[in-house]
C-alpha positions as a Markdown table, in Angstrom:
| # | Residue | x | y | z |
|---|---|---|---|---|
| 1 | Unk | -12.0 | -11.8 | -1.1 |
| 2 | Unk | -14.5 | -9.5 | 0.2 |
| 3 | Unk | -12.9 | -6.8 | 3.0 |
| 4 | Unk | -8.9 | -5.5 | 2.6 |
| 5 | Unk | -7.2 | -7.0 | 5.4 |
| 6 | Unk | -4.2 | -6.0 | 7.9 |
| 7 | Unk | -2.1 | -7.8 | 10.0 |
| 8 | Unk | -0.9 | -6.4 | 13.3 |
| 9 | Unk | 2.6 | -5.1 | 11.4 |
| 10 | Unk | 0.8 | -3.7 | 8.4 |
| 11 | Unk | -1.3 | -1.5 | 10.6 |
| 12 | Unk | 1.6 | -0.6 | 12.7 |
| 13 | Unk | 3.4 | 0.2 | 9.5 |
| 14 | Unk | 0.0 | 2.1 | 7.7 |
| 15 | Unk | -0.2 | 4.2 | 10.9 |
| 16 | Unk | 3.0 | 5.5 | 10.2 |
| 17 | Unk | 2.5 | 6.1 | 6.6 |
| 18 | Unk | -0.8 | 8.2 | 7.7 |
| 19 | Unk | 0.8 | 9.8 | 9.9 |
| 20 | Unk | 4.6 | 10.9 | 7.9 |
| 21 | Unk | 4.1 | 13.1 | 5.0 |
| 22 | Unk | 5.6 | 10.3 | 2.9 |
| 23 | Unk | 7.6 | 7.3 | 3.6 |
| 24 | Unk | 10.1 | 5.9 | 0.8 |
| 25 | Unk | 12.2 | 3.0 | 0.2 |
| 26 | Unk | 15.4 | 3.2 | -2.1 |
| 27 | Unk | 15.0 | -0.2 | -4.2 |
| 28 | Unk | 18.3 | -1.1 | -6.2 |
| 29 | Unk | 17.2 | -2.9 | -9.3 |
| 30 | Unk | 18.9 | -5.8 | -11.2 |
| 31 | Unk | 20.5 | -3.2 | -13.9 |
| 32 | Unk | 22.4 | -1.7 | -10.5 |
| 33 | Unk | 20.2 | 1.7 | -11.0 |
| 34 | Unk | 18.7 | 2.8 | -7.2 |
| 35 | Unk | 14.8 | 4.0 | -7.5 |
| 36 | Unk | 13.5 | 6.0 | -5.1 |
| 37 | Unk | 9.8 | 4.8 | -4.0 |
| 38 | Unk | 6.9 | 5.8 | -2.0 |
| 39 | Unk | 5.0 | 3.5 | 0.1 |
| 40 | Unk | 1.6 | 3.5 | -0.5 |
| 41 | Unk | 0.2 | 0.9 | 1.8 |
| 42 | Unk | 1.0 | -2.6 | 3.5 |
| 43 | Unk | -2.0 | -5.1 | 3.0 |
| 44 | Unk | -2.2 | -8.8 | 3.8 |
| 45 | Unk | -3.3 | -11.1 | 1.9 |
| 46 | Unk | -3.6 | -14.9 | 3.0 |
| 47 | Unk | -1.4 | -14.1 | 5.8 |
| 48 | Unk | 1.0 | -12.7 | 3.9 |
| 49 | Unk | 2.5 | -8.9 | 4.2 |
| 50 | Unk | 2.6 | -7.0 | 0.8 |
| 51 | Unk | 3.6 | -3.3 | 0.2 |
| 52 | Unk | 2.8 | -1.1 | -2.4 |
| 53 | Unk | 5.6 | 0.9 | -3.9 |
| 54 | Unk | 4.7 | 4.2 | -6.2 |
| 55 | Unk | 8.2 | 4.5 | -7.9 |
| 56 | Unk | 9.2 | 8.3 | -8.2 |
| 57 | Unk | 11.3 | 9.9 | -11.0 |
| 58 | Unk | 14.6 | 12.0 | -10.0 |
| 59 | Unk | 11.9 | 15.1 | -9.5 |
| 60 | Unk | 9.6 | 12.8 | -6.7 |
| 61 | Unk | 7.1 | 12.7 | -9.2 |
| 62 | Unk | 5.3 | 9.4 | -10.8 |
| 63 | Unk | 3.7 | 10.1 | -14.4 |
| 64 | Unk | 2.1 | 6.7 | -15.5 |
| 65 | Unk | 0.5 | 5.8 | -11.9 |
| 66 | Unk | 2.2 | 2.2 | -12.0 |
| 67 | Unk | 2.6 | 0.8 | -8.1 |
| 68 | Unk | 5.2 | -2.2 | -7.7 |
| 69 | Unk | 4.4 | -5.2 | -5.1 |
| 70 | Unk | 6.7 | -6.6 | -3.1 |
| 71 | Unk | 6.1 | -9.2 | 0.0 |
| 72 | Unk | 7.2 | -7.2 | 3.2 |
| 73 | Unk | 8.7 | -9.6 | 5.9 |
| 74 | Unk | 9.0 | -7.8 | 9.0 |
| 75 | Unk | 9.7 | -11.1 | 11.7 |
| 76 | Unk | 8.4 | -8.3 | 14.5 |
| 77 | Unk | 8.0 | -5.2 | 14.9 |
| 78 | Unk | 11.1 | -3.9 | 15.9 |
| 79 | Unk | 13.0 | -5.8 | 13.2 |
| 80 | Unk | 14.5 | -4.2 | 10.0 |
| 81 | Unk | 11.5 | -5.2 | 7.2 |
| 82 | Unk | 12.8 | -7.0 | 4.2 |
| 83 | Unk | 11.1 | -6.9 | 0.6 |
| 84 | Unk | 10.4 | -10.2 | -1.5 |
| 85 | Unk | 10.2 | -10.8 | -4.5 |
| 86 | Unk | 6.1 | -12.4 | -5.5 |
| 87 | Unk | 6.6 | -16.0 | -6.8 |
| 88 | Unk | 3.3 | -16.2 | -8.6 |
| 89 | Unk | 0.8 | -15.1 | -10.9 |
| 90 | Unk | -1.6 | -16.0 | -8.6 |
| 91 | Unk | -0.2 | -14.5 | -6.2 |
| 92 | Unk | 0.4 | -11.4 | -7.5 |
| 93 | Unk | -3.2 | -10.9 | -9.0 |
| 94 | Unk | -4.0 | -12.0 | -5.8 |
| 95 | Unk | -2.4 | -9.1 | -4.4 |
| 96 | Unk | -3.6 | -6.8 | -7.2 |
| 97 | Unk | -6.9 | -7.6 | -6.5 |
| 98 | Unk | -6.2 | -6.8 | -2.8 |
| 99 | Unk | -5.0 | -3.0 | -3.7 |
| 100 | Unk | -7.7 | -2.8 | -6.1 |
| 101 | Unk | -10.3 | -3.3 | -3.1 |
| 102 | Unk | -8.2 | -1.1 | -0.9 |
| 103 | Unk | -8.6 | 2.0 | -3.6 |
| 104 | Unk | -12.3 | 1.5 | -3.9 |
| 105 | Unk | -12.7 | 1.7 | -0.1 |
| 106 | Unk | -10.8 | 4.6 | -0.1 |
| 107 | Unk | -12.9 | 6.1 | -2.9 |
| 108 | Unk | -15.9 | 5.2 | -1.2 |
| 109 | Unk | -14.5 | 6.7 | 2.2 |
| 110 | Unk | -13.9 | 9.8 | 0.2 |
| 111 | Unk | -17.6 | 9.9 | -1.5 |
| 112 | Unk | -19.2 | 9.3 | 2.0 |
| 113 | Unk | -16.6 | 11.6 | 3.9 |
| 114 | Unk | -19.8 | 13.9 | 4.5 |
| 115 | Unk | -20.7 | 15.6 | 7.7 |
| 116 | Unk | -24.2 | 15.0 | 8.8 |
| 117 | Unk | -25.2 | 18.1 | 9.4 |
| 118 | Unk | -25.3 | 18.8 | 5.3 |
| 119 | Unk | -27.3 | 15.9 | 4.6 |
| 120 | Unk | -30.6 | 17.1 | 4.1 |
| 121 | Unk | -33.2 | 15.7 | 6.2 |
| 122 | Unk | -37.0 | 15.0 | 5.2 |
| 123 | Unk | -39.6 | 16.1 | 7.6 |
């Protein structure tokens, strides 16, 4: 896997991320407690729709920087999205390795976020 990819619904849904200060989901977990999560990113990998959940604390905050995958099943794009549980190992490194690609193209965007005007030029 070479390039992060995005199927029509995750950029629909990444648009709207980018452009909302911060989107959540409320997640209830198998213990019946509710999280509160923000949504980091959806990515696709082999076709498949996965987002990224940053699970918040009663405060909004996160302290130990550990995101949660879940399949997203949107059918279309004016559908209620569903979250799915990852079957796999494979699948879910597959999907790490995915978000790991995404946050080094965002670290690189960052680094190279220069205007040209301050690079310096030779004569």
């Amino acid at each position: 896997m070479s390039q992060v990819e995005f199927s029509e619904i995750a950029k629909e849904m990444n648009t709207k991320i980018e452009n909302d200060e911060q989107i959540t989901v409320d997640l209830e977990l198998d213990d019946g407690k509710s999280v509160t999560c923000a949504v980091i990113i959806v990515l696709t990998v082999e076709g498949k729709d996965y987002i990224v959940l940053l699970p918040l604390d009663e405060k909004g905050q996160n302290n130990d920087g550990n995101v949660w995958f879940y399949r997203f099943i949107q059918s279309d794009k004016d559908a209620e999205p569903e979250l799915g549980y990852i079957d796999s190992d494979e699948e879910y490194e597959n999907v790490a390795e995915a978000f790991n690609l995404y946050l080094d193209d965002v670290e690189f965007d960052e680094l190279v976020d220069v205007d040209p005007k301050d690079i310096p030029q030779e004569d």
